[in-house]
N, C-alpha and C positions, 0 to 999 in steps of 0.2 A: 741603426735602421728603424724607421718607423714601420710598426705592422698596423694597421689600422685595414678592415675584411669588411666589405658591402657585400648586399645580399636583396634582392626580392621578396625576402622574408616566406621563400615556397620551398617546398621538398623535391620540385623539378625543375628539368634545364630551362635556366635561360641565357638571352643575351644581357650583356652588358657594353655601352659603350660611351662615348666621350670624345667634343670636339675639341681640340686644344689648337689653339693659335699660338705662332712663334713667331714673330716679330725679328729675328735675329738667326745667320747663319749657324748651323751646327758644327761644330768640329768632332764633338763625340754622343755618343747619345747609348744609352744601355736601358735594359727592362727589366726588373726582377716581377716576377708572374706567378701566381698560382692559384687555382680554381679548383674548390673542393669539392666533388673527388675527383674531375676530369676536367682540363678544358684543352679550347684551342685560341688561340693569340692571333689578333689581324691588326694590321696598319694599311689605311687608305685601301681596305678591301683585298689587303692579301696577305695571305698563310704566314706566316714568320717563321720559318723552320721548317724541315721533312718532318719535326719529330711529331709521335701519336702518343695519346693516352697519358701526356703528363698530368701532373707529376706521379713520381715514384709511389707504390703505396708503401705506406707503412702504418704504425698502432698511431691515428692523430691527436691521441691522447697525449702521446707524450713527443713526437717528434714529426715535423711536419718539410717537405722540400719545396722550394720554390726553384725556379726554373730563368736561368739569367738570358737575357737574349741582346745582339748586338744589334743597335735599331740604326745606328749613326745612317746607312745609306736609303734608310725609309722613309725618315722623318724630310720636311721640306718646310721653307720658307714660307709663313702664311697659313693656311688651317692644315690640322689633321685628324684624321678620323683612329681614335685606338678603341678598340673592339675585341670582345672574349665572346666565347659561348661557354658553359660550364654546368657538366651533368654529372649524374648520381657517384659512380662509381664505388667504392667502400665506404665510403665519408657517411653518405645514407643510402645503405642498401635497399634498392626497390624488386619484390619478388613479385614482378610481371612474366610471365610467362614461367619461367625457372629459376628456384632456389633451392642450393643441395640440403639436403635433409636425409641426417645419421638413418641408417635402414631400421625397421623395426627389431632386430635380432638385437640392437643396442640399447641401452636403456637411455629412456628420453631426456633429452639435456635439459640441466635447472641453472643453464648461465649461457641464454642466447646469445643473438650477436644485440649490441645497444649502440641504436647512433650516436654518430660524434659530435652531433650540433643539430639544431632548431631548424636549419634550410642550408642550402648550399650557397657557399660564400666565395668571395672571389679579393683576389690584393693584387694591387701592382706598387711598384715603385720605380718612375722613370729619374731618371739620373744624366741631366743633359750639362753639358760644356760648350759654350758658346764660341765662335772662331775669337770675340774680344778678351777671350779667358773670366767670362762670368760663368758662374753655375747656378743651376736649378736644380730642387729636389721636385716631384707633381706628386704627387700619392694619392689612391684610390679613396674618394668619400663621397658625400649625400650631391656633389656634384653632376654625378652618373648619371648616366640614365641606363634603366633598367624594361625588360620587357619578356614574354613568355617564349619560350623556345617551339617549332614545330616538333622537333622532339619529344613529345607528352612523357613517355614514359620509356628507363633507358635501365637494361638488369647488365650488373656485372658478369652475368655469368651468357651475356652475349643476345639478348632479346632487347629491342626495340621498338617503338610505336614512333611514329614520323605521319605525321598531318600535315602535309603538304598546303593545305591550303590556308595555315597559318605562318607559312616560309613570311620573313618581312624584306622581300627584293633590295639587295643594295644597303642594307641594316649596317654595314660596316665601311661605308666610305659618305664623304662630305656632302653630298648633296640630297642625302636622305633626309626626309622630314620625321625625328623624333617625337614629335609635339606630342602623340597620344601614347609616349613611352609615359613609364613612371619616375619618382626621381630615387634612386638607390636610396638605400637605409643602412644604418652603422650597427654590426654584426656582432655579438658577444663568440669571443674564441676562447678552448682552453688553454690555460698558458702551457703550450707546448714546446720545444726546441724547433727554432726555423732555421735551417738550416740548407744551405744548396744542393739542389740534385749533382750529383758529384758521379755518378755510373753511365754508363750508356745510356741514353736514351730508347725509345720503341720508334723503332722504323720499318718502314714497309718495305724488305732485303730480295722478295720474289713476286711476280706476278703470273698464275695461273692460270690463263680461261678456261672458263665452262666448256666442257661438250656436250651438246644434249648426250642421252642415251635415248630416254623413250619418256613414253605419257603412260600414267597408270594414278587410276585413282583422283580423277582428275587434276592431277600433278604432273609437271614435266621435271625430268629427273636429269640434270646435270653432274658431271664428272671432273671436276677438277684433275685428277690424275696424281691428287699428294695430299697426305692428311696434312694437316698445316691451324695452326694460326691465322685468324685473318679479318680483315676487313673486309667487307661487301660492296662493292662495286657493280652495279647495274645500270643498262641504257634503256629504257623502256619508251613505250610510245603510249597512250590513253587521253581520256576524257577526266577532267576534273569529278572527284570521289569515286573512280575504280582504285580498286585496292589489290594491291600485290600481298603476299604472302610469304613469307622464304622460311623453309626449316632445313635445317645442317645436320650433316648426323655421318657419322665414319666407318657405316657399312649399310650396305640395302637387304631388306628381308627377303624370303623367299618370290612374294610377287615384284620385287623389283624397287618396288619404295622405300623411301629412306628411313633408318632403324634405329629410332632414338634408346631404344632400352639399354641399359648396363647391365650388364648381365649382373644377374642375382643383386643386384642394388637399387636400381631407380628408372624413372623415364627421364631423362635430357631431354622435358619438352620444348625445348628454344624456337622459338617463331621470333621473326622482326617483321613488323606489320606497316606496309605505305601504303599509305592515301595522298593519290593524287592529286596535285592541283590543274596538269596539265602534262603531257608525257618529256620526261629529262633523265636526269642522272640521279639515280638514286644510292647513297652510299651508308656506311657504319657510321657513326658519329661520337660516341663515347663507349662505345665498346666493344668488342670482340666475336668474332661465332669463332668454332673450333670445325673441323671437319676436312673430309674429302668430299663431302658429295651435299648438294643441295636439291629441295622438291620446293616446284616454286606454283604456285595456285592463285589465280584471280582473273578480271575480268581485262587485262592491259597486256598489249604484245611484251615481249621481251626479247629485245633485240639483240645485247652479250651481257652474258653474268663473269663477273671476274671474281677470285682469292685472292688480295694483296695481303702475302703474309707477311706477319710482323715478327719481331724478337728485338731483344736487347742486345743476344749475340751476334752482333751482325761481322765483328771483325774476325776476318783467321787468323790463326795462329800457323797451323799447323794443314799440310798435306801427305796425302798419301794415294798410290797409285800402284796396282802389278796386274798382269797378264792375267790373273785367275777372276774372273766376274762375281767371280761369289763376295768374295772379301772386299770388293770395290761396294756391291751392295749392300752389304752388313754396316759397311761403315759410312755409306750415304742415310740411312735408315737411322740409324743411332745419330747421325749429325744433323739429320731433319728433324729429328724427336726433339733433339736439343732444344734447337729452335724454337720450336711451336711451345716449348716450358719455360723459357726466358721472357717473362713480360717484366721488370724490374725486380718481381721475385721469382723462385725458382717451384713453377706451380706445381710440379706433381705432376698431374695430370688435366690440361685445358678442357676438358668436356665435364665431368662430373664434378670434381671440386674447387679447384683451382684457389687451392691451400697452400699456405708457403712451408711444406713438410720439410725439416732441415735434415736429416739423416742424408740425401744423395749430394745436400750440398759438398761433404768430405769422401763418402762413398765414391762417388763421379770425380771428384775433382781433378787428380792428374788426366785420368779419358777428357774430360770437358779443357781443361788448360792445357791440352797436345793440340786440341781442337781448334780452340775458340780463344782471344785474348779475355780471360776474367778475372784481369785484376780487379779493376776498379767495379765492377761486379761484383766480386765477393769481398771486397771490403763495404759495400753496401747492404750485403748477406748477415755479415758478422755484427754493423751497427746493427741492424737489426734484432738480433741476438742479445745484443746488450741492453738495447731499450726494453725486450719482453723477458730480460731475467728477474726473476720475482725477489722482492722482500718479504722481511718478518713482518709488513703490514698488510701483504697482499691475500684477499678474501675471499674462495668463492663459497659456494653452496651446494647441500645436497637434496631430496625431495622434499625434504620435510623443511629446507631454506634454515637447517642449521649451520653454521660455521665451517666450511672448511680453509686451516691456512692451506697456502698454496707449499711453503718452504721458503724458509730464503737460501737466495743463492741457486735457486728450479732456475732452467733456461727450459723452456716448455719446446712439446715437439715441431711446435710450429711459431715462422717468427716472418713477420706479424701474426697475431694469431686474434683471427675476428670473432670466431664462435668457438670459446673454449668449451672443449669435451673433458671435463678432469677427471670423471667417476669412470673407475677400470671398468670394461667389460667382461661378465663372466667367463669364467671358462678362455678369454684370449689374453688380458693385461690389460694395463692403461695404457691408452693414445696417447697423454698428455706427459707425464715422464716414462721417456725412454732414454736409456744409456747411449745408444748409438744416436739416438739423434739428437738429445743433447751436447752430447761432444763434439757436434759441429764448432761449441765454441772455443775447442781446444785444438781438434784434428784439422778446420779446417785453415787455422791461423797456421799448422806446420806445413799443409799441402801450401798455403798462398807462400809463406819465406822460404820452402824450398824452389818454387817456383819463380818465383819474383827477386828474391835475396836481399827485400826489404824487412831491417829489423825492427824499424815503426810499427807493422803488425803484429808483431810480438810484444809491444810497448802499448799498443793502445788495447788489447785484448786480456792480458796476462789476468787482471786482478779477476776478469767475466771468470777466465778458467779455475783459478785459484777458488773461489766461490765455488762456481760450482761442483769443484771437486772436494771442495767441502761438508757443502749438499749430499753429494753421494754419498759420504759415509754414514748417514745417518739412514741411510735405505740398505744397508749391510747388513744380512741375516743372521741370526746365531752359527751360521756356521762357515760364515763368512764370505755369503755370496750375495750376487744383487739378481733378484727369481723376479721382479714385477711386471715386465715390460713384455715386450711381445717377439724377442728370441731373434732366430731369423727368416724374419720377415719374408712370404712371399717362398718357404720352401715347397716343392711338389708335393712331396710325401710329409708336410705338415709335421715333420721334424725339426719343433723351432728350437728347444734345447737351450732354454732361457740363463740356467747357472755360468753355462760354460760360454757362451756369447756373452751375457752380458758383464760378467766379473773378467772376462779378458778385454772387454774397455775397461772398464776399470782401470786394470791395469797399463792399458795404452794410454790413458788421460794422465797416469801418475807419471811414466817413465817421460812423455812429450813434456808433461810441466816441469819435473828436471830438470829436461834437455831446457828448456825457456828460462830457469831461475838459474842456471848458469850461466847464459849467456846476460841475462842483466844483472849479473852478481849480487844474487840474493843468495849468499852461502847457506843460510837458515833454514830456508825453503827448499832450496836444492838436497840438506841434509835429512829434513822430513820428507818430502818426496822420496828420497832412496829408500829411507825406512819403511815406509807403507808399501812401498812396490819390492822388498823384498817379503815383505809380512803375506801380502797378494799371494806372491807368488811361491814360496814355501806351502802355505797352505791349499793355494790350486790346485800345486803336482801331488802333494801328499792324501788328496782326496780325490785325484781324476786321473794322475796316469798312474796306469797298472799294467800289470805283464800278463799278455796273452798266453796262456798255461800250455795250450796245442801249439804256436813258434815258436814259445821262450822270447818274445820281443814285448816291449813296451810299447803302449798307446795311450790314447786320452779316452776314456771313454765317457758315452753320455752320462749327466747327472743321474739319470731316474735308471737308466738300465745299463747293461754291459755292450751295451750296441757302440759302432763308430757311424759319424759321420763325416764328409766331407770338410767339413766346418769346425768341425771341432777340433781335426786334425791340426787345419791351416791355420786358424789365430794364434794357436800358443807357436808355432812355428814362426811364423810374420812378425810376430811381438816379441819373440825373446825368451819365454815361457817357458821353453825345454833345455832341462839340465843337459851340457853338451854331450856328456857319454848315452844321451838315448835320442840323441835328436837323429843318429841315422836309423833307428828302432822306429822311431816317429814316422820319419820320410815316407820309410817301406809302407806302415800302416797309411799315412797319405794317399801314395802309389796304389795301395792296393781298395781302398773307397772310391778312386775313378774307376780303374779297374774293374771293381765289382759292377759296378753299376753304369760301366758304358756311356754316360753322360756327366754332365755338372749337375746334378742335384742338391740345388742349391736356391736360397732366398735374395734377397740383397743383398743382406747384412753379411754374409758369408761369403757371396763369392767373388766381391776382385781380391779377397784375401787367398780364395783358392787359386783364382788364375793366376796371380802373382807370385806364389809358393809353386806353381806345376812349374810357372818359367822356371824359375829358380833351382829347382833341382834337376832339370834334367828334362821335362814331360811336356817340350815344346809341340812335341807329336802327337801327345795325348790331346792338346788344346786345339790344335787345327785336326784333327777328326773330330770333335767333340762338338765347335761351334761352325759344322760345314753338314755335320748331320739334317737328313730331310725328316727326321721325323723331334715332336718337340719330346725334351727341351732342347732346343738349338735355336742360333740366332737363323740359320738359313733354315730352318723351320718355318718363322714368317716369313722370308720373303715368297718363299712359297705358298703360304696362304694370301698370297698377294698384296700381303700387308706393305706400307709405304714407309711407314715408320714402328717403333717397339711397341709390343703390349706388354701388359702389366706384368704376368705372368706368365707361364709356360705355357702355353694351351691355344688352342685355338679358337678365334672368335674369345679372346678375354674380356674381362670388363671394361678397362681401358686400352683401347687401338692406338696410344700416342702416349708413353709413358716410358723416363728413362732410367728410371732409378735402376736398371738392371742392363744397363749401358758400356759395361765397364770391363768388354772387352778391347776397348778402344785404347785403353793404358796398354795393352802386349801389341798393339799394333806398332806403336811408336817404342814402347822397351822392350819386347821383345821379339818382332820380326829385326826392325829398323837398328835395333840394340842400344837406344840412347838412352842412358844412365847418369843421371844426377846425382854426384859425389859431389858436389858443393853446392850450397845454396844458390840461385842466380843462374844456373848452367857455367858456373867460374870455372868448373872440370866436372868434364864426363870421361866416360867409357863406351864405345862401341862395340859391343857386344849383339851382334846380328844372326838372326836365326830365318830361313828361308824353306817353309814350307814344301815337300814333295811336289806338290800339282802346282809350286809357281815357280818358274823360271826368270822372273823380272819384275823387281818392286821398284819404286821409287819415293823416298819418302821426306818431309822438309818440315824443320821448325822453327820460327823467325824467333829471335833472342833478342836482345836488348845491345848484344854485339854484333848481329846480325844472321846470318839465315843460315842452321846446321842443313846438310845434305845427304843424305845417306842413300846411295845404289846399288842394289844387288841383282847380278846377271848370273844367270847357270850359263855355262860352255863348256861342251864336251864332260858332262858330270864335275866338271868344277865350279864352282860360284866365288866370282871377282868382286871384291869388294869397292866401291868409290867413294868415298867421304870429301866434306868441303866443309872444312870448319873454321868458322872469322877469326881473326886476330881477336887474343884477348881468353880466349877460351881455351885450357891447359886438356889434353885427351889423350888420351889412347884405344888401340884398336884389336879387341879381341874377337878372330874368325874363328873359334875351334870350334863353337857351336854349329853353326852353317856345312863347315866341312867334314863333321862326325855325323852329321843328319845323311 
């Protein structure tokens, strides 16, 4: 492949385009396209694809996608017009209106984000076959012609400028006069891996209209009626230089206007700003707003504002449905969140950061792969992960820009990761390594092949884990735990309990890479892994579970004091951790931390380990009281605060209105209402194992396979509940109702 990247030699969008004449009919015709950080691809003046916002982002340092397109029924005999537009997006970030920025309580970063190149660049490579079986390569060079984008100014994190009255009408098809375009120039790139966009694409999956609500402030306040991802779509009417205004924001303040603050962190100033050339359609262009609700101000009618939201997860996987509305809402809320965080990486959160934080990539993963198809998703997650795992040559700095190595063999908490934060924050831990979110590159390679029952990903991953879990042992404290990180994440009562969370990854990174070095018969490896994960775990129990003196029962108590939590309970259970003669001593103390405390009190990082430990033992009733509760923490908490999708934390009115890292009771919807259980990789055998709720009388739930579509039905009649399953050829199960009919 030739790569060879033209550019305008400017740090904002422009067009690129190009008349090519063919002489000769086509039989096949292909495009390889990429436009750093964004573009969009036309032939003879039309769209090439649904898709938005290509390519993928990732570190362009080191690995970069191009985007293949089939052109064969575009292309025609005689001229054609091939035409890009191509704006900022990561490539070079531009901080017009909003760019997130660590809050002051952090100490300020001495390793910003540093662009990837001199201006933004653009490649193509057309790939034509002729009906006489000749071929052509064309490749993008000083050929082009180049010109300034109406787009002046474009922020990744969802703000705009669009000057309309520099639009160049018709710019992308034959009968435009270029004459006073310029002529492209030949771009210096770094030598990065190019390599194919290979995951879903971003497409526009829903579309919203606005409702007004009311005028305040001289702003008119529209209601989408869904927090969401999205593209801006407006039909407005004006005079050449009235200028519209739009700001987005996920909840209205007390007078009614929309409420960019985050709480305790930032303003989300986002404005996209148009100027008029004459009144049309005005839309998003290279990036994103996030929100439910927009305030729109200027001197031009506006006639309908639309949300075209976007995601990468556009395909299902999985359904679910029963008579009880609560659980039907919890689980549209948590499938909406999805959404709005799937933009090629997994952002966290779309309004304030829109970081690719890896911890819910394993976290979530079974709830999101019940949901959503995410293979080839998170095998885009996991390169990622490998291109930002660090070596023993990697550098950053501290204030005084002395040396710090990074580690080698660090998979950092974020991947891509544009503004690394390395230096701990007092008093919480580092951002930058953490154990749970690092072992995305171990946990989430066992969530994708039990899911998928591909052993490639365990082949293309193995040595990132192996590293990294090499890495970790060099952050093992004298006493043989890993205290630096930041625990569990996100708990209420700010019980993160760093020893005992993060030394039981630890221990889950050792036992999965076992289970890995076995299966690709690395007996060596397999043999030191058993070692270290017995050394773990001999020293875990012998310093953390102890016997309750007042029951005469053992439990795991926290590091620093004789308290239980939730969390602490459920990982050495989940993981293996508990010698068998205390693990029903354990259960009880489990049992008895919901119990006490009447809710999940719990972070991320802790709790699909608790909800999956309540199914497990018995405390399927504990779990549907728990997340049916109206007051937080409970998932039916927001939707009573009218929320559309999750917030960050417990609470209401949280910092982020669209965040799902805390999603993950969507795994007990599919294993344990629905009861479907994966005993082999692939879904090759399950188990039905169905658990049905008091207040629901009728679920219906479905998971499309690779064999095709499991079905699980549960009816209550006359106090019995009948069970219905439809399971494809191919798939070995069986069917256990004791659960449902002991409830």
């Amino acid at each position: 492949m030739i790569v060879q990247w033209i550019t305008n030699a400017v740090q904002c969008p422009f067009y690129v385009r190009k008349i090519l004449y063919l002489d000769k009919n086509i039989l096949r015709a292909t495009a390889k396209v990429c436009g750093l950080g964004q573009f969009n691809f036309y032939i003879n003046g039309k769209k090439i694809s649904d898709h938005v916002l290509d390519p993928g982002w990732t570190d362009y340092r080191k690995v970069i996608q191009f985007v293949t397109f089939d052109i064969t029924d575009d292309l025609k005999k005689g001229d054609n017009c091939i035409g890009a537009e191509i704006g900022n997006g990561w490539f070079i970030k531009d901080d017009y209106q909003y760019t997130f920025a660590f809050p002051a309580f952090m100490p300020p970063n001495p390793n910003p984000y540093v662009p990837y190149g001199e201006s933004l660049v653009f490649y193509l490579e057309l790939q034509l076959t002729y009906e006489d079986g000749t071929t052509e390569i064309i490749c993008s060079d000083e050929s082009f012609k180049v010109h300034e984008h109406p787009v002046q100014r474009t922020n990744v994190y969802g703000s705009e400028l669009y000057d309309g009255t520099k639009e160049q009408t018709g710019w992308n098809t034959v009968s435009f006069d270029d004459s006073q375009w310029d002529d492209a120039v030949i771009a210096e790139m770094p030598e990065a891996d190019f390599v194919e966009q290979f995951q879903p694409p971003i497409k526009v999956i829903h579309t919203y209209e606005g409702m007004y609500l009311h005028s305040v402030n001289g702003r008119k306040i529209y209601d989408f009626g869904q927090n969401c991802s999205f593209m801006l779509e407006m039909d407005v009417e004006g005079n050449t230089g009235d200028t519209v205004k739009v700001y987005p924001a996920e909840k209205l303040n007390e007078e009614g206007d929309v409420d960019q603050a985050a709480k305790g962190w930032c303003t989300v100033n986002n404005c996209s700003t148009f100027i008029l050339d004459n009144g049309k359609k005005l839309c998003s262009t290279f990036s994103y707003m996030s929100g439910r609700y927009v305030a729109i101000e200027g001197n031009a009618e506006v006639l309908s504002v639309k949300a075209n939201a976007i995601s990468s997860a556009w395909k299902k996987a999985g359904t679910f449905t029963c008579d009880d509305q609560r659980y039907n809402r919890i689980y549209d809320m948590i499938e909406k969140t999805v959404e709005a965080n799937m933009v090629s990486v997994h952002t966290d959160c779309p309004t304030i950061e829109r970081f690719a934080w890896q911890e819910p990539n394993h976290l979530m993963a079974p709830s999101i792969f019940f949901m959503k198809d995410g293979r080839n998703l998170w095998e885009k997650f996991l390169m990622d992960c490998r291109y930002a795992q660090h070596t023993s040559e990697d550098i950053f700095h501290d204030f005084a820009g002395n040396e710090i190595p990074a580690g080698d063999g660090l998979v950092p908490s974020q991947a891509p990761c544009y503004i690394p934060n390395v230096l701990p924050v007092p008093g919480m831990g580092s951002f930058y390594d953490i154990i749970p979110w690092g072992s995305t590159s171990i946990l989430d390679t066992y969530w994708h092949y039990m899911f998928y029952g591909d052993k490639k990903i365990i082949e293309d991953n193995y040595d990132m884990g192996k590293r990294y879990w090499k890495y970790l042992q060099t952050k093992v404290n004298g006493e043989g735990f890993i205290n630096h990180g930041l625990g569990d994440w996100g708990n209420p009562e700010n019980t993160l309990c760093r020893e005992n969370i993060e030394t039981a990854f630890l221990y889950a990174d050792t036992v999965t890479l076992k289970l890995f070095a076995e299966m690709l018969n690395r007996k060596d490896d397999a043999e030191e892994f058993d070692r270290y994960s017995q050394k773990i775990k001999e020293n875990y129990n012998s310093k953390l579970l102890v016997k309750n003196h007042d029951t005469d029962r053992y439990y795991y108590k926290a590091w620093d004091n004789e308290g239980m939590t939730q969390a602490c309970e459920a990982l050495p259970l989940y993981w293996g951790l508990v010698p068998e003669d205390k693990k029903e001593d354990v259960v009880n103390a489990f049992r008895e931390t919901l119990v006490d405390k009447g809710s999940f009190v719990s972070g991320e990082i802790g709790l699909p380990y608790i909800i999956q430990c309540a199914s497990e033992y018995g405390m399927d009733d504990i779990i549907a009281k728990y997340i049916t509760k109206e007051t937080h923490p409970s998932y039916y908490a927001f939707i009573l605060d009218g929320e559309t999708t999750l917030g960050e934390y417990w609470e209401s009115n949280p910092r982020s209105h669209c965040h799902d890292m805390m999603g993950h009771i969507i795994e007990w919807y599919y294993r344990g209402m629905a009861g479907i259980r994966i005993l082999k990789p692939g879904f090759k055998e399950i188990e039905i194992k169905p658990y049905l709720p008091s207040s629901v009388n009728h679920m219906e739930c479905t998971y499309q396979t690779e064999y095709g579509k499991i079905s699980v039905s549960l009816a209550r009649k006359n106090g019995i509940v009948h069970v219905q399953t439809e399971i494809p050829d191919g798939i070995r199960y069986t069917v256990d109702d004791t659960k449902i009919q002991d409830n």
